[in-house]
N, C-alpha and C positions, 0 to 999 in steps of 0.2 A: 166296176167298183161302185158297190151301191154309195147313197149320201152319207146315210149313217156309221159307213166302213172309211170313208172319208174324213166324219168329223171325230172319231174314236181314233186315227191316226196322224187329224193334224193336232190332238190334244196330247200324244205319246211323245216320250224325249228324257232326255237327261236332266238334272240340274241345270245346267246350262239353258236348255230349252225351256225349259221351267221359268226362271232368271230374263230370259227373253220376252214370254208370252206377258209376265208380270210388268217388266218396263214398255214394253208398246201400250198396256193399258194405261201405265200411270200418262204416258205421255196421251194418250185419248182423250183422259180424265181432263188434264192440262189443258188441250185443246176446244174441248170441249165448254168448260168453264168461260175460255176469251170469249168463243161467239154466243153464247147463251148471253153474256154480259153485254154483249156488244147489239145482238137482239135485242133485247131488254131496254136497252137507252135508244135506239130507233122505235120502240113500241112506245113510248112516250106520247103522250096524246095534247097537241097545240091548242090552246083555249081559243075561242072564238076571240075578235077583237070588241073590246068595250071601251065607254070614257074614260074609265079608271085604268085598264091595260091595254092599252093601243097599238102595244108592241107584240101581244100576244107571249107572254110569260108566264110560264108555271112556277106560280109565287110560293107553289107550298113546298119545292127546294130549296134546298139551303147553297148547293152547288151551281154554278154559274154556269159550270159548263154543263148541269143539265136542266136548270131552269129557262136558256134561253136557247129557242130552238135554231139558231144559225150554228149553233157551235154542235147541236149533236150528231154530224153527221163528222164532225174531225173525233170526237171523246172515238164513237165508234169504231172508224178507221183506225185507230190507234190501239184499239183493243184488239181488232180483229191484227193487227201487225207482231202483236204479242203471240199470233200462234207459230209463226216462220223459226224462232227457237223451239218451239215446242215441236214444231214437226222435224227440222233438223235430228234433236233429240229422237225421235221416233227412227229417224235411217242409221243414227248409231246404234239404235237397243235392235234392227232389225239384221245387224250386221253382227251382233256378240249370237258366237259358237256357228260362224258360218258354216266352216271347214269340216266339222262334226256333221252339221245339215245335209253340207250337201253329201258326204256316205252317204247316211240313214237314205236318201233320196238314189242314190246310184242302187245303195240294198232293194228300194222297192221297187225300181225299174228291173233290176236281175230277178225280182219273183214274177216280173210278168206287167209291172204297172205302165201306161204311155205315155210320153212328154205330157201333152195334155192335162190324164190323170195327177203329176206330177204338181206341173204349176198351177192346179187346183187345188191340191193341198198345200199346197205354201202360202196362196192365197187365203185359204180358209183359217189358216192360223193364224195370220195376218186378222183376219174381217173378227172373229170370234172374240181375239182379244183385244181390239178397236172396239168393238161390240159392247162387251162388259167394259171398258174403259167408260163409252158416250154413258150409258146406263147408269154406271156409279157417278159419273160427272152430274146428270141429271138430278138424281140423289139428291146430291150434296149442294147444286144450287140453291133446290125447293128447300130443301132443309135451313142453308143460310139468308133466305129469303125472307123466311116467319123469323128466325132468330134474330137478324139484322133490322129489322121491323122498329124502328126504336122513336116517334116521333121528339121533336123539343119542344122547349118549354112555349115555343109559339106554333108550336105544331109544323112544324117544315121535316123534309127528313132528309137525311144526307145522302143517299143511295136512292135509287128509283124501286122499292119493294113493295107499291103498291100497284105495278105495273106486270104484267105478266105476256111472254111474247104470244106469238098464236100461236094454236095446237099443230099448222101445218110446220111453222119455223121447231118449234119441239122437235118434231117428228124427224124432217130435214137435218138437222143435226145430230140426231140420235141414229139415226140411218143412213146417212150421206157421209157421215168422219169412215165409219168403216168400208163401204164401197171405194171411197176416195182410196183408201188403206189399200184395201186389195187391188186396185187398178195401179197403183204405184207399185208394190208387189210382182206384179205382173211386167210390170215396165221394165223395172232393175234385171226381170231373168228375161226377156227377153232375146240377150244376145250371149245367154247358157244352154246348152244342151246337158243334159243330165244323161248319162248312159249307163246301162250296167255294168262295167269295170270302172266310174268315175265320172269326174265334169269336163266335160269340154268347152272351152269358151271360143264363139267363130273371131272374134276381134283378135286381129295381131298387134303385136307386143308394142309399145306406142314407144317413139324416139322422145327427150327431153322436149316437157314445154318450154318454148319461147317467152319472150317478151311479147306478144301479143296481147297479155290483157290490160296493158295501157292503153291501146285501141277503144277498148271496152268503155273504160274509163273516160276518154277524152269525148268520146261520140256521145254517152250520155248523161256526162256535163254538159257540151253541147248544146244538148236535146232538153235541160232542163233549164240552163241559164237564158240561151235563146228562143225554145219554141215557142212557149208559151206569150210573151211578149210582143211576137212579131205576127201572131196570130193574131195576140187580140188590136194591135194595131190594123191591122189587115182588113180584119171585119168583125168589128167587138160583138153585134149581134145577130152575124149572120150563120150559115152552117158550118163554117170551117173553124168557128169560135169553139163547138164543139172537140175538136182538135186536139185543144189547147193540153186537158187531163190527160189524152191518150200521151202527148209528149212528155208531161211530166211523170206518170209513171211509167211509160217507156223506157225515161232517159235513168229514172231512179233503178231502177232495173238492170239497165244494162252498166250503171255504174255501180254496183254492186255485186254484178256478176263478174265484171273487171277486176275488186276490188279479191273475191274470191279467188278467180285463176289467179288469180296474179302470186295467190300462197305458194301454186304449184310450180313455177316458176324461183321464188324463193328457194326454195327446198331442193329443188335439183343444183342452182346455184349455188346455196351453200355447200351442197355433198360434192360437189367439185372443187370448190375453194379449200375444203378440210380434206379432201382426198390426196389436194396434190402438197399443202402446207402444211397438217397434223403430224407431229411425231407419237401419240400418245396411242394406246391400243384403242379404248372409250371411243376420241374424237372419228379414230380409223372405222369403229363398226360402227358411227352415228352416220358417217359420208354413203359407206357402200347402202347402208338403208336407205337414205334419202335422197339417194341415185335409182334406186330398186325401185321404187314408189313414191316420186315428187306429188304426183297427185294425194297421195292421203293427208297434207296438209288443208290441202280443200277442203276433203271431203270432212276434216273433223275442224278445222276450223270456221266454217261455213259460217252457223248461227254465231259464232263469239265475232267475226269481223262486222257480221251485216248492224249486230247488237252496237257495235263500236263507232260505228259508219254514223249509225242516226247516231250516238248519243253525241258524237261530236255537231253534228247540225243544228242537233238541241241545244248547245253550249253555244255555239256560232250565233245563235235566235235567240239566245236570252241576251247576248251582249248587244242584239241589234235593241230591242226593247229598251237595256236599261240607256242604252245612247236615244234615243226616242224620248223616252222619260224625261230625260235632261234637258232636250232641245225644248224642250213644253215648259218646263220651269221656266228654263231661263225666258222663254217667251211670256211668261207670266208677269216675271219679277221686272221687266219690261217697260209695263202694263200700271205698275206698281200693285201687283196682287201676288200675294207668296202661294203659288200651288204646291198642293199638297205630293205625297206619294200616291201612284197610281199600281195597287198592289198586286189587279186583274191577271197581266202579260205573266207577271212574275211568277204569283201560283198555280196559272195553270204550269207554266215552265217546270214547277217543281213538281208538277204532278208525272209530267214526260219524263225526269229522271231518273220518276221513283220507276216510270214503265221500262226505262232503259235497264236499272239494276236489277227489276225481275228478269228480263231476257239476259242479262250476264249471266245469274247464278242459273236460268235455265240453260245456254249454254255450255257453260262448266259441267252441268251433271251430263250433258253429250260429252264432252270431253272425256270427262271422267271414263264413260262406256268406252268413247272410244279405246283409250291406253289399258283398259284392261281387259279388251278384245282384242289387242297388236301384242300384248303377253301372253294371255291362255292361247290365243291361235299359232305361238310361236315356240310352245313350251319345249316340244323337242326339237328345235335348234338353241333353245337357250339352255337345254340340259344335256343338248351331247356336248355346249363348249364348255360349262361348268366341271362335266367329266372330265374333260380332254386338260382341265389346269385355270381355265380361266376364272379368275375373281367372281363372285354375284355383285362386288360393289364398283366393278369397271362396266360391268352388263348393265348395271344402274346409271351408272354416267354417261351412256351411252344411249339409254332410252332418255335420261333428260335432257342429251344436248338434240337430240332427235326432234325431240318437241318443241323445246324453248328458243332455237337458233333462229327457225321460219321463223316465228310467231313476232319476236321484236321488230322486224321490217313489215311485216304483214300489219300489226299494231297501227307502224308509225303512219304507212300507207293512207291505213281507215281509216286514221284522224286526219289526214290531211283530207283526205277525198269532202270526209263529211263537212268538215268546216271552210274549203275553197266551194264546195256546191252550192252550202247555205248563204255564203256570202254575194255569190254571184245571182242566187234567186233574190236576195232580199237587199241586197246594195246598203248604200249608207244608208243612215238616217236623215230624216229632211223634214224641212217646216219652213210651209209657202209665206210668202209675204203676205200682211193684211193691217190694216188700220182701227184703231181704237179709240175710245171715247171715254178720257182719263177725269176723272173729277177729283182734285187736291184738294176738296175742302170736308169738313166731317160730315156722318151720314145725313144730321138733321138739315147741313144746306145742300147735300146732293141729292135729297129726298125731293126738297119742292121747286118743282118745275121754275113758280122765278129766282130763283136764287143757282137754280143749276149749271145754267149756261156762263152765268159768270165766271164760274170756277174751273169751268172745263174744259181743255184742251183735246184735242186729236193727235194721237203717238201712231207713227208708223214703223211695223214691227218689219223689218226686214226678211229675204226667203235665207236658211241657213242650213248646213246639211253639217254629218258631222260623221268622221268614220267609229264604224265602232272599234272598239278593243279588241285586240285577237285574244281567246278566254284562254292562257294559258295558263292558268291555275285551274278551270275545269276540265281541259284535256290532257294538262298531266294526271290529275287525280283517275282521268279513265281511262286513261293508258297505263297508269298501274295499277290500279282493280283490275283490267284483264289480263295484263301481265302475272300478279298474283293469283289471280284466278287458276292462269295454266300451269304455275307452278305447285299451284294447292294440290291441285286436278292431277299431275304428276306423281305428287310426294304422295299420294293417296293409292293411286296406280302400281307404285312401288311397294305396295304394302304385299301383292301379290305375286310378287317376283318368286323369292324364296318356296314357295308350295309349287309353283309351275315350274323350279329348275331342279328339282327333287329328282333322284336316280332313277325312279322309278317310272317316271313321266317319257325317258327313252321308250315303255314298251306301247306308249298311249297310241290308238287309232284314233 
């Protein structure tokens, strides 16, 4: 099969396919935007140090977190975390019209094509529409690059768009999302056989998941409350300091992965518990689904827990902050000096929530894919029971207890996890003891040396630590954003019910 018979057949397809190649881009585009941005604030270039800036700060930003260079190495990592919804999104829009797919794929094996030839075209459809996704992301950066150009009225500018990455980091991104694409492509069919009468898959049919990914969970709390700590106590500057990172995202990793299994485990749970205690027909087809496939929880809740996970850590870090803040004052007022608010910790805070809401609504639109890929892929069993008597609005009740049942333990999980993690990384608040040198009298006798000492005492500020608040007013508010998220994500879902349980859809291949 020549290349060009290749890319003329991973471009052919239905709607559906159509539908597909279009969301892998958007989701490219997505991806692509986080690490050009995230690029972009590492290509920021540190002033030499001088009398006037000694700290080495690029004073012509207006943003903190990209004016001083210790922080742009967290802005970036933070951006670049913004793509893990966005690729999520990418393995739902790679999964809507699978079952259509893979025919068309068993059709070109029966005209003679070979495994190989096969997962090369899957592949390529995959890389081509990654391809134009990176491309149009490029676009639209350089475009809002010149447009966002905007300095003020002292000339600082609020975005880095006088900065541009290098041509290899360009390239690298513009070339690397889609290879990455097609090697994960590649990954997923790896344990598919395509043959000409169908698919064969060599994996047998898996028993319910356990409770194992509390395992998950506890080892990379663990690995994040403890590693890092015991390491740098260990040898703060010697090689095993280096360590310390590998543990914390180790430990974030595998508590997030925990956090994940652990949906699949829900879902089989629940379809036992409503299987043996439901009287209702709805609650009866939501158990036998999510007995059939406890894993699809996972796999579509994936980027909405991991999204939920940090934003409650975020929440957990701002509480530790604003307890921080307070111990300062009050150490101020002390002193007798009223300090001010310290507004730094807080805004950046708000800047991570506003990163946390775009990874919601990114994962919502994977949601979304997902529930109206678990429909169209299921059209003729939901149109021979429509046939056969059954309601379209019991078959609706029954894809939304489906969805919504996991997800409120999976929820509560994620905000637990994020917020016992955060807490146990960042502990109370604390402020050491130290001594000061108070002068009671007004500035003009505190001013002249002989008059100063008269008036002046020495206040000893004692060490005080203070727990922070648990934020539950910010982790209800994000446990119902995702809650409502997958109810949006559902009632959206269900818009397509009715056209896929149509008479007609019995004759669909």
């Amino acid at each position: 099969m020549t290349p060009g018979a290749l890319v003329r057949l991973a471009l052919a397809g239905t709607r559906t396919d159509t539908a597909r190649v279009l969301l892998t881009a958007l989701s490219a585009v997505l991806a692509a935007l986080a690490v050009l941005a995230a690029f972009t604030v590492l290509a920021i270039p540190t002033p030499p140090a001088t009398a006037d800036n000694p700290v080495r700060w690029s004073e012509h930003y207006s943003q903190a977190l990209l004016r001083e260079p210790g922080l742009r190495g967290g802005t970036a990592f933070a951006l670049v975390l913004l793509t893990v919804p966005v690729l999520a999104l990418a393995g739902q829009c790679a999964r809507l019209g699978a079952p259509a797919r893979d025919r068309r794929l068993a059709a070109l094996r029966l005209a003679g094509a070979t495994p190989r030839q096969v997962t090369w075209l899957a592949m390529l459809e995959t890389g081509v529409a990654s391809l134009l996704g990176t491309l149009t992301g490029l676009g639209l950066y350089l475009a809002a690059r010149e447009l966002l150009h905007r300095p003020d009225e002292h000339g600082r500018l609020a975005l880095p768009t006088d900065v541009l990455p290098p041509v290899g980091a360009l390239a690298a991104v513009v070339l690397g999302l889609p290879v990455v694409a097609g090697a994960a492509t590649a990954l997923m069919l790896r344990g598919v056989i395509t043959t000409p009468l169908g698919v064969t898959r060599r994996a047998a049919r898996e028993r319910g998941p356990g409770p194992g990914a509390m395992v998950l969970i506890v080892v990379g709390a663990a690995a994040l409350v403890l590693g890092w700590p015991l390491l740098a106590r260990w040898s703060a500057y010697g090689p095993s300091a280096a360590l310390g990172p590998v543990f914390l995202v180790g430990g974030g990793l595998a508590a997030l992965a925990g956090v994940v299994s652990a949906a699949g485990w829900f879902s089989y749970t629940t379809g036992r518990v409503l299987r043996r205690y439901a009287r209702r027909p709805a609650a009866l087809l939501a158990a036998s689904r999510l007995m059939a496939d406890p894993w699809a929880g996972s796999r579509t809740f994936a980027a909405l827990l991991a999204a939920v996970t940090f934003g409650a850590g975020a929440a957990a870090l701002r509480a530790h902050f604003v307890a921080q803040d307070e111990l300062r004052r009050e150490a101020s007022r002390r002193v007798g000096v009223e300090a001010g608010d310290n507004p730094f910790y807080l805004a950046t805070m708000t800047l991570v929530d506003l990163a946390v809401t775009v990874a919601v609504v990114i994962a919502a639109a994977g949601l979304l894919v997902a529930v109206v890929e678990g429909i169209v892929a299921r059209r003729r069993a939901y149109a021979a029971l429509v046939a056969t008597g059954v309601p379209r609005g019991t078959l609706a009740r029954s894809i939304a207890w489906q969805s919504v049942l996991p997800a409120v333990p999976a929820i509560l999980l994620a905000l637990a996890v994020g917020t016992l993690v955060a807490r146990g990384l960042f502990g109370d608040a604390t402020s050491g003891s130290y001594t000061s040198l108070v002068c009671d009298a007004g500035e003009r006798l505190c001013s002249d040396p002989a008059t100063r000492e008269r008036y002046s005492r020495i206040v000893e500020v004692p060490a005080t630590h203070r727990v922070p608040d648990v934020p539950l007013e910010h982790l209800a508010l994000l446990g119902a954003g995702a809650l409502a998220a997958v109810l949006v994500t559902v009632a959206v879902g269900l818009l397509f019910l009715r056209s896929s349980t149509a008479v007609e859809e019995l004759r669909a291949t």
